[in-house]
C-alpha positions as CSV (number, residue, x, y, z in Angstrom):
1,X,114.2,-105.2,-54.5
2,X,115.9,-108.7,-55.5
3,X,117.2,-108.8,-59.0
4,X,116.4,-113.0,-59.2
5,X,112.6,-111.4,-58.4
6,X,112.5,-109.2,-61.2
7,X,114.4,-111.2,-63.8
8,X,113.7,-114.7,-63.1
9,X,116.5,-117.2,-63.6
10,X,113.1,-119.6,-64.2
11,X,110.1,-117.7,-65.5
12,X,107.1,-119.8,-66.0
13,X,105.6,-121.8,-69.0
14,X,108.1,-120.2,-71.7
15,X,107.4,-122.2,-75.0
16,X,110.2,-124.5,-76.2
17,X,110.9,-123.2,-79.3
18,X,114.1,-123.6,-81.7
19,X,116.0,-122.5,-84.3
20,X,113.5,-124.3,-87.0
21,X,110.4,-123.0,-85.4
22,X,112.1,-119.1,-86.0
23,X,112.6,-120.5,-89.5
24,X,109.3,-121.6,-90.3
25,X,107.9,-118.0,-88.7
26,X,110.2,-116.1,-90.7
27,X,109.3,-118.4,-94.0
28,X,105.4,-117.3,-93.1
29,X,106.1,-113.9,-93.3
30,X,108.9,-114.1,-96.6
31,X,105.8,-116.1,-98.5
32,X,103.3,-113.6,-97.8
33,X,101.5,-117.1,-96.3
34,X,100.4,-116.0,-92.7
35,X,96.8,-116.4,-92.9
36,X,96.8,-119.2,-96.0
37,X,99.2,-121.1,-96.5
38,X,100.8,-124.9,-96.9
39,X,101.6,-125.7,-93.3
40,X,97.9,-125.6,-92.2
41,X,97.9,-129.4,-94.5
42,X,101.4,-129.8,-93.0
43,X,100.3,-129.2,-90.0
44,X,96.8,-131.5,-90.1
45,X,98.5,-134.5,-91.4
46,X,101.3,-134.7,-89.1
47,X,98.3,-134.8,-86.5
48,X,96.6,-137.6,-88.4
49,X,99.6,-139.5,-88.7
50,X,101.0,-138.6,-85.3
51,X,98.0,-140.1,-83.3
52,X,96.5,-142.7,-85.9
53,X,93.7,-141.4,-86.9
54,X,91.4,-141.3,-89.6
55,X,90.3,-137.3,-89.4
56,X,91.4,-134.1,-88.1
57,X,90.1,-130.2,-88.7
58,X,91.9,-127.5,-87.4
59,X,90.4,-124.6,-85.6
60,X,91.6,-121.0,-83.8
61,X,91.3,-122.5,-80.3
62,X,91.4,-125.6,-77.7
63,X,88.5,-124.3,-76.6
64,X,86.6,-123.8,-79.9
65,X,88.3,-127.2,-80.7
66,X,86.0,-128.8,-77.9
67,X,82.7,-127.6,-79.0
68,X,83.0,-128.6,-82.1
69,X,83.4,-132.1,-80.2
70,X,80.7,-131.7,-78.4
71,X,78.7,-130.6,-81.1
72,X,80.5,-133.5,-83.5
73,X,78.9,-135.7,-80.7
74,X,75.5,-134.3,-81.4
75,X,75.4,-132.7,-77.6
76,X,72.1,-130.2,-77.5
77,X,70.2,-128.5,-75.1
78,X,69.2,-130.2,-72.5
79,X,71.7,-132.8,-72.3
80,X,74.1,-133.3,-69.3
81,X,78.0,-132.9,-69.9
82,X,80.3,-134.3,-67.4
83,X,83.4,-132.3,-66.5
84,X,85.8,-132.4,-63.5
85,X,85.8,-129.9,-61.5
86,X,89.3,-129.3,-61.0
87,X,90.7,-128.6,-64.4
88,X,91.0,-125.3,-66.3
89,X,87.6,-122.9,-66.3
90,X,88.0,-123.1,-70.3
91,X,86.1,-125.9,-70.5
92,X,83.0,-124.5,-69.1
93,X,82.6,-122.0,-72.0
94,X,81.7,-125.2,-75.1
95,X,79.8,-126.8,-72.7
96,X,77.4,-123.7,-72.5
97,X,78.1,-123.0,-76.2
98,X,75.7,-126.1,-77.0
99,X,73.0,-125.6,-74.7
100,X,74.2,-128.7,-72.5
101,X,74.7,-128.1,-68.9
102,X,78.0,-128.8,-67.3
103,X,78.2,-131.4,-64.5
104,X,81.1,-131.5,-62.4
105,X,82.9,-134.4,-61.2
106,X,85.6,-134.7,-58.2
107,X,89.2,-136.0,-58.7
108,X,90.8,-138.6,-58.0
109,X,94.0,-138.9,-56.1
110,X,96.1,-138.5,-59.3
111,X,94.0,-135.4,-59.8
112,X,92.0,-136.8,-63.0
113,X,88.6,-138.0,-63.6
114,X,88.1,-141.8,-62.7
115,X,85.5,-144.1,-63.4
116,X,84.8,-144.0,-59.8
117,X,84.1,-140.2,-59.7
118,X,82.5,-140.1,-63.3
119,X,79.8,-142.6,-62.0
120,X,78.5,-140.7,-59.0
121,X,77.1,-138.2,-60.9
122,X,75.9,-139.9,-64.2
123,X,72.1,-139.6,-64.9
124,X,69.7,-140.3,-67.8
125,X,70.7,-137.2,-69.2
126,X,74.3,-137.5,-69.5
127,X,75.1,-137.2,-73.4
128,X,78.7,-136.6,-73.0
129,X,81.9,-137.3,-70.8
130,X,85.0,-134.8,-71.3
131,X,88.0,-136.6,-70.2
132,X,91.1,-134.2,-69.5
133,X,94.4,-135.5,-69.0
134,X,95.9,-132.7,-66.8
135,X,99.6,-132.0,-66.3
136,X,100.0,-134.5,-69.3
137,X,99.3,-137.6,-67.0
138,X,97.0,-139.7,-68.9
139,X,93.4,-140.6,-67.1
140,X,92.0,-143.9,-66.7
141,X,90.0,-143.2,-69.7
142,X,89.6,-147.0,-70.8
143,X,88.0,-147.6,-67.5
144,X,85.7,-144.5,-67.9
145,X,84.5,-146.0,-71.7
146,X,84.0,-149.5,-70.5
147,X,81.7,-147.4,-67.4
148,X,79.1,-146.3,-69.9
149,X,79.7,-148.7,-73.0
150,X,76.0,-149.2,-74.4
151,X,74.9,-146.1,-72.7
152,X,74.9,-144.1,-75.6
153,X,77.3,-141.8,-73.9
154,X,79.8,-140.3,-76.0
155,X,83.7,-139.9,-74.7
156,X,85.6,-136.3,-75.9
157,X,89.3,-137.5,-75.1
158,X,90.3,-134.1,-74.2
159,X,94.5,-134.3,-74.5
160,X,94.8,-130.5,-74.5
161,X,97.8,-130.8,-71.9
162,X,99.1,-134.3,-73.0
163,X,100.1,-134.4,-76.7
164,X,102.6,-136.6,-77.3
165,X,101.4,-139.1,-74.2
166,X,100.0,-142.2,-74.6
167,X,98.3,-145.1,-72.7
168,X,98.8,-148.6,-73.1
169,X,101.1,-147.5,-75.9
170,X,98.6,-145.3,-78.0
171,X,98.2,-141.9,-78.0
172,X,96.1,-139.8,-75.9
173,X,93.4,-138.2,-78.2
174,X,92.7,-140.8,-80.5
175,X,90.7,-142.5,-77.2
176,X,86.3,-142.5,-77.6
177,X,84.3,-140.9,-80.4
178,X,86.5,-137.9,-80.7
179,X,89.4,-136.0,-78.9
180,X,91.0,-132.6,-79.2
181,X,94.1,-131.0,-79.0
182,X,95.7,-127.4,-78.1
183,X,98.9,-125.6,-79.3
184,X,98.0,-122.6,-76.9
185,X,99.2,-121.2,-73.7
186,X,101.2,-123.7,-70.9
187,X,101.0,-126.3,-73.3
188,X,103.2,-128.7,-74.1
189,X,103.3,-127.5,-77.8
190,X,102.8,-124.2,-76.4
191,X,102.5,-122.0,-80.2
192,X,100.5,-119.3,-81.1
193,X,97.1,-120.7,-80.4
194,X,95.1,-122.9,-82.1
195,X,93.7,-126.8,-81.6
196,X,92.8,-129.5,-83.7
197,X,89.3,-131.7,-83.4
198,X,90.5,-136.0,-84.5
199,X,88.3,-138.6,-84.9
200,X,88.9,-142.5,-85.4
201,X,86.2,-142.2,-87.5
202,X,85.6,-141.0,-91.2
203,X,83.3,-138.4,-91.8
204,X,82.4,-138.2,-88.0
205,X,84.1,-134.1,-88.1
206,X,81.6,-133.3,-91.4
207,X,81.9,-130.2,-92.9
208,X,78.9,-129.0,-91.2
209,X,80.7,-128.0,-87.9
210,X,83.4,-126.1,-89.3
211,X,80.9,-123.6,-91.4
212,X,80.8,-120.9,-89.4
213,X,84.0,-119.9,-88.5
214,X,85.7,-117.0,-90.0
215,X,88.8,-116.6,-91.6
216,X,91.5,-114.9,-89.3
217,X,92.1,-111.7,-89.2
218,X,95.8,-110.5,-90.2
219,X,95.8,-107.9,-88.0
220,X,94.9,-110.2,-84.7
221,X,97.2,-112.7,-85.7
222,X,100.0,-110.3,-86.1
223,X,98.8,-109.1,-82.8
224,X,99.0,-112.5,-80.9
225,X,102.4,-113.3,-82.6
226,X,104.0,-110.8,-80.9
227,X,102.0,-111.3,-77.8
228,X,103.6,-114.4,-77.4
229,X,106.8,-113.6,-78.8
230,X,107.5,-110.7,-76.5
231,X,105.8,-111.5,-73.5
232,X,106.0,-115.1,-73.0
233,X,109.1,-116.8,-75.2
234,X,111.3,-113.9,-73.8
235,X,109.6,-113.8,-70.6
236,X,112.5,-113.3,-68.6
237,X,113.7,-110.5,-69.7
238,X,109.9,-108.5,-70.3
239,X,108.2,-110.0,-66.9
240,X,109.4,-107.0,-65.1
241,X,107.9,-104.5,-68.0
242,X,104.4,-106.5,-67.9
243,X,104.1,-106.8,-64.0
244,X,104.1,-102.8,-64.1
245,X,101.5,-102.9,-66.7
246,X,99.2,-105.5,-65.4
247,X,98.9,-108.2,-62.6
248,X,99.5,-112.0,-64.4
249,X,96.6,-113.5,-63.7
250,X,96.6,-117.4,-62.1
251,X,95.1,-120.4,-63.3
252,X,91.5,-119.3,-62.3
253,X,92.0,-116.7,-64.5
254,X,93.4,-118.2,-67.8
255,X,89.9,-118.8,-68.9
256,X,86.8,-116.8,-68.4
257,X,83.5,-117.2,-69.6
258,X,84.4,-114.7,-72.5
259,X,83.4,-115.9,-75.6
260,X,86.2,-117.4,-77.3
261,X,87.2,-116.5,-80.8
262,X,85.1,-118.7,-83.5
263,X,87.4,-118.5,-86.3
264,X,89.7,-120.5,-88.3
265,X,93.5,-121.5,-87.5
266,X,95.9,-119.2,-89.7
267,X,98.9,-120.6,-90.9
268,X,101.5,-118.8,-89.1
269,X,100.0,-120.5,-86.1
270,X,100.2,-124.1,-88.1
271,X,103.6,-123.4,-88.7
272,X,104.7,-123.0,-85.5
273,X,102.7,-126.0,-84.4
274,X,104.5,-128.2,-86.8
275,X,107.7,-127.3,-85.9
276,X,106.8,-128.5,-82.4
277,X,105.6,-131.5,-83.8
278,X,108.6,-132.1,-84.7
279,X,110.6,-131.6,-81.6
280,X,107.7,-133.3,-79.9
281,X,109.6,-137.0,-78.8
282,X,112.7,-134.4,-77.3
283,X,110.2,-132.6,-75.8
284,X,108.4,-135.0,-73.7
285,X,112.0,-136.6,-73.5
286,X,113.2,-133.8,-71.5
287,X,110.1,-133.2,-69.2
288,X,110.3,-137.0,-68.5
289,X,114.1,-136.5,-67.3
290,X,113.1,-133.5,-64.4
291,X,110.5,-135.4,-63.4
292,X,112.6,-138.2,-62.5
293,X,115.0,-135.8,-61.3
294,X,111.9,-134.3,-58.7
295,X,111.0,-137.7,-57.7
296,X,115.0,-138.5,-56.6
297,X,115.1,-135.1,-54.8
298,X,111.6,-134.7,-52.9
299,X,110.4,-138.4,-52.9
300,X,111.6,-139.1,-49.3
301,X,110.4,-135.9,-47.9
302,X,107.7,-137.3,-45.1
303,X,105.7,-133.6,-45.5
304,X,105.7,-133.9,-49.4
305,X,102.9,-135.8,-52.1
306,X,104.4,-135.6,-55.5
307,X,101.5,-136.5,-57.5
308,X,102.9,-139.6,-59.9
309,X,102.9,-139.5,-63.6
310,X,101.8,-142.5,-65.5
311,X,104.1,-144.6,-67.9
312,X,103.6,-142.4,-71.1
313,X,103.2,-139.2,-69.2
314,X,104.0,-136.1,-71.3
315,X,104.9,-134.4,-67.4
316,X,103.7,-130.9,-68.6
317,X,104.4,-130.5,-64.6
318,X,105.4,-132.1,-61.7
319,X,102.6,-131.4,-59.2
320,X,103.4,-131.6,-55.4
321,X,101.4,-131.6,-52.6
322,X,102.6,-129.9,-49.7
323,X,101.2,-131.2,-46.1
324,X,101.1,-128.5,-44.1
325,X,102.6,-128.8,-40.3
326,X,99.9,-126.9,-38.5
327,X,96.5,-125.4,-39.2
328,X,96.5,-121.8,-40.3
329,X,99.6,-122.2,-41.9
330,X,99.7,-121.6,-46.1
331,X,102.8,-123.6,-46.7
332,X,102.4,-124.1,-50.3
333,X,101.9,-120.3,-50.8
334,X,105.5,-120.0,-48.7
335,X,106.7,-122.0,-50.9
336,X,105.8,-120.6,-53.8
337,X,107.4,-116.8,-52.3
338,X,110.3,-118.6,-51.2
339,X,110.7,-119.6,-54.5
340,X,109.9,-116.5,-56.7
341,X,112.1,-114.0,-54.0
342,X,115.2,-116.5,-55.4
343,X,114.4,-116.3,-59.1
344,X,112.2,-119.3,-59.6
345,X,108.2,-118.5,-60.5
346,X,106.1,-121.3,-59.8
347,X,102.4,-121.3,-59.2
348,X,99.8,-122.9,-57.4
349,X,97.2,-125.4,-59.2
350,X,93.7,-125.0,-60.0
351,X,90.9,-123.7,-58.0
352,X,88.2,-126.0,-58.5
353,X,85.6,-124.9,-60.9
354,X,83.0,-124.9,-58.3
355,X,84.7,-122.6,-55.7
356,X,84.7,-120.1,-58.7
357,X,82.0,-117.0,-58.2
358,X,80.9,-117.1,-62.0
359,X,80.1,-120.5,-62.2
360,X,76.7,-121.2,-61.0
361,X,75.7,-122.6,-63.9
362,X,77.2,-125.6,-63.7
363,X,75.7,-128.6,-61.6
364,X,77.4,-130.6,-58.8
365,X,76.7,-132.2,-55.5
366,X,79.9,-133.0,-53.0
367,X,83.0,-132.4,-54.3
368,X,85.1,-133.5,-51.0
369,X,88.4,-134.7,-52.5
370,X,89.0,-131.5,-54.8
371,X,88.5,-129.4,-52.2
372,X,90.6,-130.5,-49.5
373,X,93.6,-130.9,-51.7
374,X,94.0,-127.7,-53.8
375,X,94.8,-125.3,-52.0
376,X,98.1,-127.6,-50.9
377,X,99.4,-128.2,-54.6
378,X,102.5,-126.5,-56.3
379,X,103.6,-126.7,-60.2
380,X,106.7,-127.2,-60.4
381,X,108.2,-126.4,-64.0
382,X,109.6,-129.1,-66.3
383,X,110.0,-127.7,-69.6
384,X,113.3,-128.7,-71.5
385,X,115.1,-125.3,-71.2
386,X,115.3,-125.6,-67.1
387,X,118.3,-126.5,-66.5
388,X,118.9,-129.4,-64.0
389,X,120.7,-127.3,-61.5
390,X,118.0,-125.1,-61.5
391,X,116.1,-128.1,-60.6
392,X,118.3,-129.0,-57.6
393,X,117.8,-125.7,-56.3
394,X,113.9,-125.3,-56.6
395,X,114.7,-128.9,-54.4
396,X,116.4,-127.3,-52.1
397,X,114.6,-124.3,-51.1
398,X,111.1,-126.5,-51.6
399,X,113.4,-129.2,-48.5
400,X,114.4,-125.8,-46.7
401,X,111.0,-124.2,-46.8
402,X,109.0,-127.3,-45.1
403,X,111.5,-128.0,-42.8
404,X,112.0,-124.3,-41.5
């Protein structure tokens, strides 16, 4: 079998993490401080001060993070939630957490909600818009507030993929009522789990919400430490050891309808997360720098879409389209075995919510421009550790692959 196949000169979504982020985990463990600790207040104010707002409360997940939102935005039973159906399954889960049933919404040609596609399936009983900002590209969520201003509608800025972005100059997040924000898996602060609920508003995230979560357990948090440690910081080098022991799962799988941890964020997680933080302009810096590099090397190829990124952009990915030449043909899944055969593992992009078996609960009606462009997208990787040559070569083979 090919080496480049087993050990991957490019695995995919390894965190970006640094000689302070080891630090901070190693002065976690010195302190005795992994479950309390000071970086849990580190980590909430440089959240407060990094997206202007007036509040912020810390939880054990993205996903947790959002129902809290939703129930910070007095969602219940009954009400209707809007949600696009192309984005990650997770957010399905909160939605159902409430009561509220989950109405799904079609992209646009960017791939995120617009007030266009938000409006077609608004009804009396909408209580709540979730507005995702996927691949770090920030959606047209101005236009989707001014859409139902006076409606008593409540906008969840959901910048789970785009910290750090902004729009019109202020961060992603801080837009309508509330927003959240995610320090877990493919992220662009990808730590040890754990999100954060923030609110323009004083005393909109009351104590109230947050009294039923648990404290984290030590032996869990040890548990997910390693987890990510072993299995996706040095994913290169253990890929080969976990594809004998399970099949990675894609992004239809990332999020079930499991029922997600209700607990508390420990403080080894917050200390990761602030060391990101920290790194956080570099970051998005670097991202911002492949993407342009993409754009140079694919833009002119007639059977390629690369799906833009706004000004402000945190480009978690660079999503491409891939036209194919003749019906029958799956020329983005060549790709994507092109690709991994020469050490590069990139994946395909979400399969809309409502195409998924276990998802009946949710409510939708024609969903035409989702589903006629999934199955054609590719992810290509943009985190600051690939290296720009690396880049030029996924390029290449991408230029080789449609052409052959």
């Amino acid at each position: 079998m090919n080496l480049a196949s087993q050990f991957y000169r490019v695995p995919l979504a390894v965190p970006y993490w640094n000689r302070g982020t080891y630090r901070r985990i190693l002065q976690s463990f010195c302190s005795g401080s992994v479950i309390n600790g000071a970086d849990l207040h580190n980590l909430r104010s440089l959240v407060i001060e990094g997206l202007g707002v007036k509040d912020a409360a810390l939880c054990g997940s993205g996903s947790l993070a959002l129902e809290i939102a939703l129930r910070a935005c007095d969602v219940r039973r009954g009400d209707e939630v809007v949600i696009p159906t192309f984005c990650c399954s997770a957010v399905v889960a909160p939605v159902l957490s409430v009561g509220a049933t989950p109405v799904l919404a079609d992209a646009g040609e960017e791939l995120n909600l617009t007030a266009e596609t938000v409006g077609a399936v608004l009804t009396q009983n909408t209580r709540a818009i979730i507005v995702p900002h996927l691949f770090g590209n920030p959606a047209d969520i101005s236009a989707i507030i001014e859409l139902v201003r006076g409606k008593n509608v409540r906008i969840i800025d959901d910048a789970a993929q785009a910290l750090g972005a902004t729009l019109d100059g202020r961060p992603l997040g801080s837009f309508g009522e509330v927003g959240i924000l995610s320090f877990g898996g493919e992220k662009v602060c990808f730590g040890l789990g754990g999100g954060a609920v923030v609110s323009r508003h004083d005393k909109f995230l009351h104590s109230d919400l947050m009294i039923d979560l648990a404290r984290p357990a030590l032996v869990s948090t040890l548990r997910r430490f390693l987890a990510t440690l072993i299995w996706r910081r040095w994913r290169r080098w253990t890929r080969p050891l976990k594809a004998t022991l399970s099949r990675d799962g894609s992004h239809g799988d990332l999020a079930s309808l499991s029922r997600y941890g209700r607990e508390l964020m420990a403080n080894l997680n917050a200390a990761v997360a602030c060391s990101l933080m920290q790194t956080l302009r570099e970051n998005i810096a670097a991202r911002r720098e492949r993407v342009r590099a993409y754009q140079k090397l694919l833009g002119g190829e007639g059977r390629l879409e690369l799906i833009p990124h706004r000004p402000g952009s945190a480009c978690l990915t660079q999503v491409v389209r891939v036209l194919p030449r003749r019906r029958g043909r799956d020329l983005a899944s060549d790709i994507i075995k092109v690709l991994g055969r020469a050490g590069y593992e990139i994946q395909g992009s979400y399969l809309p919510i409502h195409l998924l078996g276990s998802f009946g609960m949710c409510v939708w009606d024609r969903l035409p421009y989702s589903e006629r462009v999934w199955a054609d997208l590719i992810e290509l990787p943009c985190e600051p550790d690939v290296k720009f040559n690396y880049v030029e070569r996924i390029a290449m083979i991408v230029k080789q692959t449609i052409n052959s």
